[in-house]
C-alpha positions in Angstrom: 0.0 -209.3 -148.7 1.6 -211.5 -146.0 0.0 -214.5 -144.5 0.7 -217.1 -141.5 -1.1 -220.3 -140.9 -2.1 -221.9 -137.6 -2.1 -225.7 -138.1 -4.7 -227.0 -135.7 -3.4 -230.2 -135.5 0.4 -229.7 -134.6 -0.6 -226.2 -133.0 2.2 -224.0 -134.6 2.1 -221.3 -137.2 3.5 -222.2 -140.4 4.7 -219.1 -143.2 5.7 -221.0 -146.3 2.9 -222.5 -147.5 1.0 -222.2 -151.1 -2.8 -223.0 -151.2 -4.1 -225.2 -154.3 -7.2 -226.8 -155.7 -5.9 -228.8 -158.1 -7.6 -231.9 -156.3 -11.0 -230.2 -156.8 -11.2 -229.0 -152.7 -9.1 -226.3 -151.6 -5.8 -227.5 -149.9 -2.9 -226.0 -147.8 0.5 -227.6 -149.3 3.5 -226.8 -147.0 7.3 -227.7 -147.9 9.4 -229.0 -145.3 12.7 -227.3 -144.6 14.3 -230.3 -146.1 12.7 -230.4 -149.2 13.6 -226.5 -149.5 17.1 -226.7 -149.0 17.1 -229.7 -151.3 15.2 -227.9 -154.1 18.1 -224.2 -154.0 21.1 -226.8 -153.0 19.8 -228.4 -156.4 19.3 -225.2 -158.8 22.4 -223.9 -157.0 24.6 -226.8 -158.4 22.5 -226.7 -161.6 23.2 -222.9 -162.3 19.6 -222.3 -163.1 17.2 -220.1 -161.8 15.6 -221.6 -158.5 12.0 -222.8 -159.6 12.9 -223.0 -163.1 12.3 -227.1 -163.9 9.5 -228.4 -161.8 9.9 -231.7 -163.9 13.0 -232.6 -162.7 12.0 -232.9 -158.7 9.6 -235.3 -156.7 7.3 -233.2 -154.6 6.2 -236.1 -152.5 7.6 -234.8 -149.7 5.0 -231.9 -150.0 1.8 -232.8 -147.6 -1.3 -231.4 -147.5 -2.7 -229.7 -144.2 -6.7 -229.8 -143.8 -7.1 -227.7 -140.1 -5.4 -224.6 -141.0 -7.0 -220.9 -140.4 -4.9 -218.3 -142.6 -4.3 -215.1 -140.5 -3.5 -212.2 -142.9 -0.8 -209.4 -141.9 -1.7 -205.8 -141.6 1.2 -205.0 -143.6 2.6 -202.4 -140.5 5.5 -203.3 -138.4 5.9 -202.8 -134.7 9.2 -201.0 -133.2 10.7 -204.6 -133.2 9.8 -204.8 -136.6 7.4 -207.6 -136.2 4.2 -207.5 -138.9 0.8 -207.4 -136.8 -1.6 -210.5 -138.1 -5.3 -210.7 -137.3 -5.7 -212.7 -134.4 -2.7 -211.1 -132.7 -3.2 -210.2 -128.9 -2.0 -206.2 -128.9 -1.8 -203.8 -126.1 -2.1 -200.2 -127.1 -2.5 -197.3 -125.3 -3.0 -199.2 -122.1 -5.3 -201.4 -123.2 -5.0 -205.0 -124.4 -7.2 -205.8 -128.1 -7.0 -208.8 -130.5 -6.6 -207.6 -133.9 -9.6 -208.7 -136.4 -10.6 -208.7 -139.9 -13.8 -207.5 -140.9 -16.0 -206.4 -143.5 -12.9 -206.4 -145.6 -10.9 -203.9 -143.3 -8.7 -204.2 -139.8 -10.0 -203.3 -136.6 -8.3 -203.5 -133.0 -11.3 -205.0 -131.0 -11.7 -205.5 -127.3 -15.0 -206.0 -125.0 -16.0 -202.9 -124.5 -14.6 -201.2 -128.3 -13.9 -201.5 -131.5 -11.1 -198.8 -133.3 -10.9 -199.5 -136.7 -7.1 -199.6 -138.5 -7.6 -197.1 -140.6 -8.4 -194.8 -137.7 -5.0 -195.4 -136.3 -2.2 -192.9 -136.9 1.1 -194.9 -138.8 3.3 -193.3 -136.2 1.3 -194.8 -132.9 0.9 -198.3 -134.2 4.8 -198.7 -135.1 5.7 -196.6 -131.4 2.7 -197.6 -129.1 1.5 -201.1 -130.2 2.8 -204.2 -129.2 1.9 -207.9 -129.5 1.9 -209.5 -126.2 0.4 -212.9 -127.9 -2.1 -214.5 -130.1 -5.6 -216.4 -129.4 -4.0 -219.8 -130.4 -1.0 -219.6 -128.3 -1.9 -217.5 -125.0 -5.9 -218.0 -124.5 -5.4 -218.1 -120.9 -3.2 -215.2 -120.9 -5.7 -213.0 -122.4 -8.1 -213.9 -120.0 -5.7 -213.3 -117.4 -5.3 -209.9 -118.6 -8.3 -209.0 -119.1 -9.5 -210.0 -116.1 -6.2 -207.5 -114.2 -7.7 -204.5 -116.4 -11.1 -204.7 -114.9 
């Protein structure tokens, strides 16, 4: 299963991110680029297989992020090949929904309907969806739209 994260406080998604509770409270741990490169430039030059020696490396550099809701992918692709998360803004079939997660399954929902994923025929999603946005980024453009279709 794929996951993103939108960190509240810098408002951006993040993608590489582990979550731990080695501190007793859950926590989101996210590696900077630098870190990353440093950690396969090191097990490049070292011949071994990346991750193999967690001894050897400082992960200072790690930091934990607190305001962070974790959006999970449906696992289908749109004709650009982009995974659709929950909380995605969609338009399908002439209509604009916000994918959700509920009740343990995906659901396209809108104000008037809701069409649950597993309703949805492979072929439409990948030909006749598209993400115009998500709630974090394009609020206002959601209202905006919504407001056109009525």
């Amino acid at each position: 299963m794929r996951y993103r994260g939108w960190d509240k406080n810098q408002k951006k998604f993040i993608y590489n991110f582990a979550i731990s509770a080695s501190s007793g409270a859950p926590t989101i741990i996210h590696g900077n680029d630098e870190l990353s490169n440093y950690i396969n430039d090191y097990y490049s030059r070292k011949g071994d297989d990346m991750w193999g020696d967690y001894g050897v490396l400082d992960f200072t550099d790690w930091y934990a992020i607190n305001d962070v809701e974790i959006n999970k992918a449906t696992e289908d692709k749109n004709k650009n090949g982009m995974y659709f998360f929950e909380n995605d803004i969609v338009e399908y079939m002439g209509k604009i929904y916000t994918i959700k997660f509920k009740r343990g399954c995906f659901l396209l929902e809108n104000d008037k309907e809701e069409i649950w994923w597993h309703q949805l025929n492979g072929l439409d999603i990948e030909s006749s969806m598209e993400i115009i946005g998500n709630i974090y980024e394009h609020r206002k453009t959601k209202l905006n739209i919504l407001k056109n279709i009525k």
